[in-house]
C-alpha positions as CSV (number, residue, x, y, z in Angstrom):
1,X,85.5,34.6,138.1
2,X,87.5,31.2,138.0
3,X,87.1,28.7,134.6
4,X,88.6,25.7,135.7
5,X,88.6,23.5,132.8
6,X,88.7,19.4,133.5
7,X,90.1,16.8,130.6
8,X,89.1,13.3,132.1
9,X,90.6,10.3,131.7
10,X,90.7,7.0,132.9
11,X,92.4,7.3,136.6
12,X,93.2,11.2,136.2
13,X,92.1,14.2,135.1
14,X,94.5,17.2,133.7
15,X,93.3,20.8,135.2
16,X,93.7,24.3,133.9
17,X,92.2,27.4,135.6
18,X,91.6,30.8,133.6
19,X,90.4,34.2,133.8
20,X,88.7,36.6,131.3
21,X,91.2,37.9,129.1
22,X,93.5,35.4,129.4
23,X,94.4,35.3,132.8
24,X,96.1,32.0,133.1
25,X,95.6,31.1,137.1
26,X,96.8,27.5,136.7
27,X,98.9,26.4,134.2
28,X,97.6,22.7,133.3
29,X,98.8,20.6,135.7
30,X,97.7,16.4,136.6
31,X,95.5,15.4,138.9
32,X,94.5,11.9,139.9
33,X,91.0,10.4,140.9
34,X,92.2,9.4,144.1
35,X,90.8,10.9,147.7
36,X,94.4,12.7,148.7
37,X,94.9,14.4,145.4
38,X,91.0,15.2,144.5
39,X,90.8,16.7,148.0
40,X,93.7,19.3,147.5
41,X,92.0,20.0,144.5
42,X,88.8,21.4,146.2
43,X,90.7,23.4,148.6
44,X,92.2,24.9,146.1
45,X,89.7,25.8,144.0
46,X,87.7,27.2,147.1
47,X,90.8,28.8,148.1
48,X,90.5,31.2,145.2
49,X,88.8,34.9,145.1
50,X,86.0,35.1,143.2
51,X,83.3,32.6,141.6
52,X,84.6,29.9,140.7
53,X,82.7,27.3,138.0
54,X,84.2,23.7,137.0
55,X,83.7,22.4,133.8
56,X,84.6,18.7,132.1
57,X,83.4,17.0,129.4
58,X,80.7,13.9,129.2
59,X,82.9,11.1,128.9
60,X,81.8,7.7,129.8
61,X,81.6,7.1,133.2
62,X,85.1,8.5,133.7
63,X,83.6,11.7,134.4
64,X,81.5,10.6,137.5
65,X,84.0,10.2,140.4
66,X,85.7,13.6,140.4
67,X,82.0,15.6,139.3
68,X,80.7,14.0,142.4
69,X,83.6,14.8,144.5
70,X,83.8,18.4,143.9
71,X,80.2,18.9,143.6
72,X,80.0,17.3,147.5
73,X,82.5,19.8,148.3
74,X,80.3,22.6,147.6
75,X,82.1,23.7,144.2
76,X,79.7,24.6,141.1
77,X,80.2,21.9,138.5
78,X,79.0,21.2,134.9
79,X,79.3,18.8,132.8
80,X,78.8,19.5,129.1
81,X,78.2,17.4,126.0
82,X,81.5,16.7,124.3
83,X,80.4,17.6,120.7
84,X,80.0,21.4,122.5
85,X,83.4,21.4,123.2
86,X,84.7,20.1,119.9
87,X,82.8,22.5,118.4
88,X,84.2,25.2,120.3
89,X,87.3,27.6,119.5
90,X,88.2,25.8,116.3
91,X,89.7,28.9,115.0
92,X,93.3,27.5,113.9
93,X,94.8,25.5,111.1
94,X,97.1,23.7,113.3
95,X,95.9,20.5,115.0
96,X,96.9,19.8,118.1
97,X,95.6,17.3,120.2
98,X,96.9,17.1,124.0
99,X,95.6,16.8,127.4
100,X,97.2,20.4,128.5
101,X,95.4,22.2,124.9
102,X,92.1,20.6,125.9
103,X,92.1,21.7,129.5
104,X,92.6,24.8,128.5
105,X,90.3,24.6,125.6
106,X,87.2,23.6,128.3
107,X,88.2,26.9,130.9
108,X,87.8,28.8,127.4
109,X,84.2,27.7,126.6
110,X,83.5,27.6,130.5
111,X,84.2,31.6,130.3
112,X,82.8,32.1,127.0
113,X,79.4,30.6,128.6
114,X,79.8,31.5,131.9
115,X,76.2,32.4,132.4
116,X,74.7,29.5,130.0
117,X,76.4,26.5,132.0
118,X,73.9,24.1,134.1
119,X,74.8,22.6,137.3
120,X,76.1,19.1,137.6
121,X,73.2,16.9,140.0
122,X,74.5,13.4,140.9
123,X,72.2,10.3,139.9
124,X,70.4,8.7,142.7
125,X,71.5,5.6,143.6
126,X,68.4,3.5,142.4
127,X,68.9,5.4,138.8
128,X,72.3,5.1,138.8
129,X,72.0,1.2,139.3
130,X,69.2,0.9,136.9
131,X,71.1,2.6,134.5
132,X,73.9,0.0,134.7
133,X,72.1,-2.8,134.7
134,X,70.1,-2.0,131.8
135,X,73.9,-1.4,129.9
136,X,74.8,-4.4,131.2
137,X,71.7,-6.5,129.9
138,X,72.2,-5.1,126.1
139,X,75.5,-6.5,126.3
140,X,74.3,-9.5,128.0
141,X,71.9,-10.1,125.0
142,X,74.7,-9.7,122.4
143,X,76.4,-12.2,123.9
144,X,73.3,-14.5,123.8
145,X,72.7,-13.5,120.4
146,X,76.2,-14.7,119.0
147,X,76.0,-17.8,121.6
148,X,72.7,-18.8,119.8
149,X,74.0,-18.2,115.8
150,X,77.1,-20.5,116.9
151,X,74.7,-23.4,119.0
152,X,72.7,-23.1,115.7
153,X,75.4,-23.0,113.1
154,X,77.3,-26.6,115.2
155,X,73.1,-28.4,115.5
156,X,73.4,-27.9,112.0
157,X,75.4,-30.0,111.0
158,X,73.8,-32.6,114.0
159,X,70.7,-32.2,113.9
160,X,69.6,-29.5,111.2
161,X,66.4,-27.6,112.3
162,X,66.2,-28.6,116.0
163,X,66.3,-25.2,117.1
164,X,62.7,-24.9,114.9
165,X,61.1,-27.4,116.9
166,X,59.5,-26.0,120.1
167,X,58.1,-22.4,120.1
168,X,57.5,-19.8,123.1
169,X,59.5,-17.4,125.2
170,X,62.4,-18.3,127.3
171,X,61.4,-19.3,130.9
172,X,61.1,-16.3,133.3
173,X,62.9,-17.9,136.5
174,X,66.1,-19.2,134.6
175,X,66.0,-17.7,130.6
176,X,66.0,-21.3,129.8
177,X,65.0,-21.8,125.9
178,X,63.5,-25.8,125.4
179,X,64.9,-26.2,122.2
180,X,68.9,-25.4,123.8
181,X,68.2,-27.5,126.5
182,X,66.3,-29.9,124.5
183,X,69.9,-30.0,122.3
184,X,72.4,-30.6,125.6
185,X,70.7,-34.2,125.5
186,X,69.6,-34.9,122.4
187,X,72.9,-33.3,120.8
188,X,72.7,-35.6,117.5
189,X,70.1,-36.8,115.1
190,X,71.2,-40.5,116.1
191,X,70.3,-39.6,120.1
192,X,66.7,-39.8,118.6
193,X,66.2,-42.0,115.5
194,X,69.3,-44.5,116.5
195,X,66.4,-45.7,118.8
196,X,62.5,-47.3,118.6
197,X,60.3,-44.1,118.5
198,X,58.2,-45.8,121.7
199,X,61.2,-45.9,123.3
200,X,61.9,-42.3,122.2
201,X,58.8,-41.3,122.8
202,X,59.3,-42.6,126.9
203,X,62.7,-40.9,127.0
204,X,61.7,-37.7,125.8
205,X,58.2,-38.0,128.4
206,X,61.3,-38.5,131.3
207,X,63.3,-35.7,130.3
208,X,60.3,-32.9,130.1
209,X,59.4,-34.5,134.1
210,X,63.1,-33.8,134.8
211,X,63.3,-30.3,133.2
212,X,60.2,-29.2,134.1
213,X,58.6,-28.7,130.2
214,X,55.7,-29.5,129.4
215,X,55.5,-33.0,127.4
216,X,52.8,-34.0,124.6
217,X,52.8,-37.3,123.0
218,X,51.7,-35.7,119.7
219,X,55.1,-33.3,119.9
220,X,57.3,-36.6,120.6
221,X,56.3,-37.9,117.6
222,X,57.1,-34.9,115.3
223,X,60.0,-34.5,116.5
224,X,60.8,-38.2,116.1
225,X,59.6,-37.9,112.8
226,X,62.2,-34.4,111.9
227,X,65.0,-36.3,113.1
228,X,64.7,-39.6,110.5
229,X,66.4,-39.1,107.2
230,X,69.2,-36.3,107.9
231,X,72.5,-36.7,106.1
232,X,74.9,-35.0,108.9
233,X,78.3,-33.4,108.8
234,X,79.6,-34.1,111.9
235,X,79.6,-37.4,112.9
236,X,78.1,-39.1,116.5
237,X,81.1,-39.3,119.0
238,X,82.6,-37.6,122.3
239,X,84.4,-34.6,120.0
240,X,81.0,-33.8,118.7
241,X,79.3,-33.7,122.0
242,X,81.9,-32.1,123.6
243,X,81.0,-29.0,121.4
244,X,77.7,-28.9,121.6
245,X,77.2,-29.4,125.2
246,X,79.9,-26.7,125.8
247,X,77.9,-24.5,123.8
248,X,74.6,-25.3,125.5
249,X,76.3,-24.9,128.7
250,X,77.8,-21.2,127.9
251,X,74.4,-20.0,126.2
252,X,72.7,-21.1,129.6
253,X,74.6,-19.2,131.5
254,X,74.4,-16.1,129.7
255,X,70.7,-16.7,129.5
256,X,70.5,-17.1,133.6
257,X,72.7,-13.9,133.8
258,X,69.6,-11.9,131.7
259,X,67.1,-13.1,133.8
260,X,68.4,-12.3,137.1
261,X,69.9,-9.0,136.1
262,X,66.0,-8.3,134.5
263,X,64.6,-9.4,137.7
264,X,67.1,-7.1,139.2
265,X,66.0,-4.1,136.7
266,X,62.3,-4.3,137.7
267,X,62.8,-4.3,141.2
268,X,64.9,-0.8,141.0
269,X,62.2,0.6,138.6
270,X,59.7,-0.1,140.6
271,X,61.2,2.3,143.3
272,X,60.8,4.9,141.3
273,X,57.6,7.0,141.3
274,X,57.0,7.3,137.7
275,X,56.8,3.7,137.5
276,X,53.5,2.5,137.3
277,X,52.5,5.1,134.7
278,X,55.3,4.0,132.4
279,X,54.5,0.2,132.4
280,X,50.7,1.0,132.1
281,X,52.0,2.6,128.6
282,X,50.9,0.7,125.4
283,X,54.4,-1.4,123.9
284,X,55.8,-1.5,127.3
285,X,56.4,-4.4,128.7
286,X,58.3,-5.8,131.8
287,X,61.8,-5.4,129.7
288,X,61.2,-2.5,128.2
289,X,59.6,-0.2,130.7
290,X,63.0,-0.9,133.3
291,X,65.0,0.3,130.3
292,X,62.9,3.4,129.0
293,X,63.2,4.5,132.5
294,X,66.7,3.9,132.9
295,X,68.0,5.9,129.7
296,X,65.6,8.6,130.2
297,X,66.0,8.9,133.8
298,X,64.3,11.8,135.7
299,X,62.4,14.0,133.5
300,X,62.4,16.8,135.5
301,X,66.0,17.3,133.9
302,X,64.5,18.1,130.7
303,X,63.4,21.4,130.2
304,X,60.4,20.6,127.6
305,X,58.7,17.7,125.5
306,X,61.5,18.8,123.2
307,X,64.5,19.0,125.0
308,X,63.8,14.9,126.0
309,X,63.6,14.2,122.1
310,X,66.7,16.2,121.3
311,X,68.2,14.1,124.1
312,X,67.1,10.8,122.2
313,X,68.7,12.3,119.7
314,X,65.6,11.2,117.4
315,X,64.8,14.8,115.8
316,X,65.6,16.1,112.5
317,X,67.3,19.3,112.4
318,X,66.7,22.1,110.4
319,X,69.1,22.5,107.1
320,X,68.4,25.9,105.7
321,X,70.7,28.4,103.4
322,X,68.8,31.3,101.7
323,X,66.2,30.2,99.3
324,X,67.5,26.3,100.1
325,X,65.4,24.1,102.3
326,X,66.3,20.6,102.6
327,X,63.8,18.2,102.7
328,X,65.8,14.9,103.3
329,X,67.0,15.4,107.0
330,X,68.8,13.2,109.2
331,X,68.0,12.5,112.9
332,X,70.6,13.9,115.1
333,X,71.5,10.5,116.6
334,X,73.4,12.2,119.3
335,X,71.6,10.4,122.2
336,X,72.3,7.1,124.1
337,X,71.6,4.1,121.1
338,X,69.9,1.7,124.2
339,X,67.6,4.5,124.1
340,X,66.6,4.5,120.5
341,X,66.7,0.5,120.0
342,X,64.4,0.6,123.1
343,X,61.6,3.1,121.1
344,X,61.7,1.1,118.0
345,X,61.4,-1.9,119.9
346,X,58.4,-0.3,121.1
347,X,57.0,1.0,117.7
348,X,57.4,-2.3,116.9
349,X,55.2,-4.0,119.5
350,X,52.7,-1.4,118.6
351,X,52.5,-2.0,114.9
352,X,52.6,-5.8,115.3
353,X,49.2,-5.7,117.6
354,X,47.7,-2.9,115.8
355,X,45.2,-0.9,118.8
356,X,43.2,1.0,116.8
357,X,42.6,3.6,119.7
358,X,45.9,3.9,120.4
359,X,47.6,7.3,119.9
360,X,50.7,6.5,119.0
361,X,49.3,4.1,116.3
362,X,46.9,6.3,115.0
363,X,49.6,8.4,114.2
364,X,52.3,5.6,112.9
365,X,49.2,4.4,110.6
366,X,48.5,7.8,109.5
367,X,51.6,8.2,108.5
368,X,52.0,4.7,106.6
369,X,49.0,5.9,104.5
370,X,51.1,8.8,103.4
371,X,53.3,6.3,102.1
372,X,56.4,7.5,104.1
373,X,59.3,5.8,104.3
374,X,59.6,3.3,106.7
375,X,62.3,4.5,109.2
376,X,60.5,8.1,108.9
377,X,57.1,7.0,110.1
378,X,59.3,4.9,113.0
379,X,61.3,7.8,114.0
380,X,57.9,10.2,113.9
381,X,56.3,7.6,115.9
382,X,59.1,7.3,118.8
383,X,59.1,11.4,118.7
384,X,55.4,11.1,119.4
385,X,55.4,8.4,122.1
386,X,58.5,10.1,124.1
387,X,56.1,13.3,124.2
388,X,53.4,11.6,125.9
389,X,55.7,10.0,127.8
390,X,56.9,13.2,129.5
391,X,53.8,14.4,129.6
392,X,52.5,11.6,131.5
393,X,55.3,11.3,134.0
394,X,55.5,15.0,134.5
395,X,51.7,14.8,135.4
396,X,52.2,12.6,137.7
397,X,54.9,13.5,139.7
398,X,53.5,16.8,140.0
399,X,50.2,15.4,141.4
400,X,52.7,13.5,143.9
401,X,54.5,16.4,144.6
402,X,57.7,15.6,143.4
């Protein structure tokens, strides 16, 4: 049998081949992720007597071109969790750390668990795009949220407490917030009090026609009334508006970006088949659902109810020695973090509207009245809803015959 241990990188890969007791059938060599090079590769590799398995480590999305090009050309590939590998063969004193050691390192645990290693199965395209434009949303929205802080942190020293003014979620077609847009034209204090409040009053009615928001005479007023009396910092001229407009204009198009890469996320998940069982999920919503089913992907990759929490990485190993028995354990964390923030952003939802026959809130609330811990009962409760979860899904794709 053939261990051919794979270090990625970025661009290449370095590539060692062993046999059981220490048959060296490659010495590590380079190989980069281009069509010419990864296509000698195969033929080599096929080329050789005997079963031959490829192993390479998770690692990013660096991994993904050459797993899916060998595992297209008929080669057995898998790809293991890095921390497996770390873990492996540390039986020296002397740390080394190259490329060539950590080929050869990977053909090592590849023989060592010859018989333990799971095959490598390419994402689908529809799961492979949800998947990247869920990543790409949570960066989207970190971006917003430091956008907003520094729109917030310039109105205040404009027009302190605008942002406070209107209330209710962004608009679905464009992500546009009233208040920001509200701020590109009434940028200063002065835009509103330097004026009669009638004629304030007829402005504002003017802009809401042009924006599209709704407009209330009893609003104009208050907010006539919030903008008298402010001692500002910055003072009303071009410099001043320069900023702020600048800053509406960047957190606009941030917020357009989220919605159409949402709009984008729903349409993928609802290709899939477990779709509609997901969404009709308590605390799942038409954000959260696209993302739950983007960083859990197919559950028919996970052996149990158990192996899709360990892969959230929201368990709590056991810590036992002897007679000791900890009871102050840690979740393993060693899963995606989209997929955690996305439970407790669901445990969340679910505690905030309180359905008493809810199962997943029975138990949160039973939990509460044991006085645990806060992040305890939230981590029980996202253990709990990921079990019905794969329960549900399973159900149903088996009664679709998938």
């Amino acid at each position: 049998m053939n261990a051919v241990g794979i270090d990625v990188s970025k661009g290449k890969s370095m590539i060692a081949v062993m046999r059981p007791f220490g048959e060296v059938v490659a010495s590590p060599y380079e190989v980069r992720h281009t069509a010419s090079e990864l296509g000698k590769l195969a033929s080599f590799l096929k080329s050789l007597n005997g079963e031959t398995r490829v192993v390479m480590e998770y690692t990013g999305r660096y991994y993904q071109p050459i797993a899916r090009f060998l595992h297209e050309a008929g080669l057995f590939v898998s790809v293991v969790h890095a921390q497996l590998i770390h873990n492996y063969g540390n039986n020296t004193i002397r740390k080394v750390k190259t490329d060539k050691k950590d080929a050869v390192k990977i053909a090592g645990y590849a023989l060592t668990n010859w018989l333990e290693l799971r095959e490598y199965a390419p994402e689908d395209d529809v799961r492979l795009l949800l998947k990247t434009c869920s990543r790409q949303y949570n960066q989207y929205m970190k971006l917003k949220t430091m956008l907003k802080n520094n729109l917030i942190a310039l109105l205040d020293q404009t027009f302190p407490g605008v942002n406070t003014l209107f209330a209710g979620p962004p608009r679905k077609a464009d992500g546009h917030e009233k208040w920001v847009d509200f701020a590109a034209t009434f940028w200063h204090c002065q835009c509103v009090c330097g004026q009669s409040e009638n004629a304030f009053k007829e402005r504002y009615r003017k802009w809401c026609v042009k924006t599209g928001y709704h407009y209330r005479d009893g609003k104009a007023g208050d907010i006539y009334a919030a903008a008298c009396g402010h001692v500002n910092t910055l003072p009303k001229n071009d410099c001043t508006k320069l900023l702020i407009t600048q800053a509406v204009a960047q957190l606009n198009s941030v917020s357009e970006t989220l919605a159409a890469v949402l709009k984008e996320m729903r349409r993928l998940a609802a290709m899939l088949p477990e779709y509609p069982v997901v969404m009709s999920m308590y605390g799942v919503g038409e954000t959260l659902g696209p993302q739950l089913i983007a960083e859990i992907g197919d559950v028919r990759r996970f052996a149990g109810k158990g192996s899709l929490v360990s892969y959230a990485g929201v368990e709590a190993p056991p810590f036992q020695s002897g007679s000791f028995e900890s009871s102050e354990r840690r979740i393993s964390k060693q899963g995606p973090p989209a997929l955690r923030k996305a439970l407790f952003q669901v445990m969340t939802v679910i505690l905030q509207n309180s359905p008493a026959d809810e199962p997943v809130f029975q138990f949160l609330d039973r939990k509460r009245a044991e006085r645990k811990p806060y992040c305890v009962y939230m981590v029980a409760g996202c253990n709990k809803f990921l079990r019905i979860y794969y329960a549900r899904v399973k159900q149903h794709l088996n009664s679709l015959g998938c």
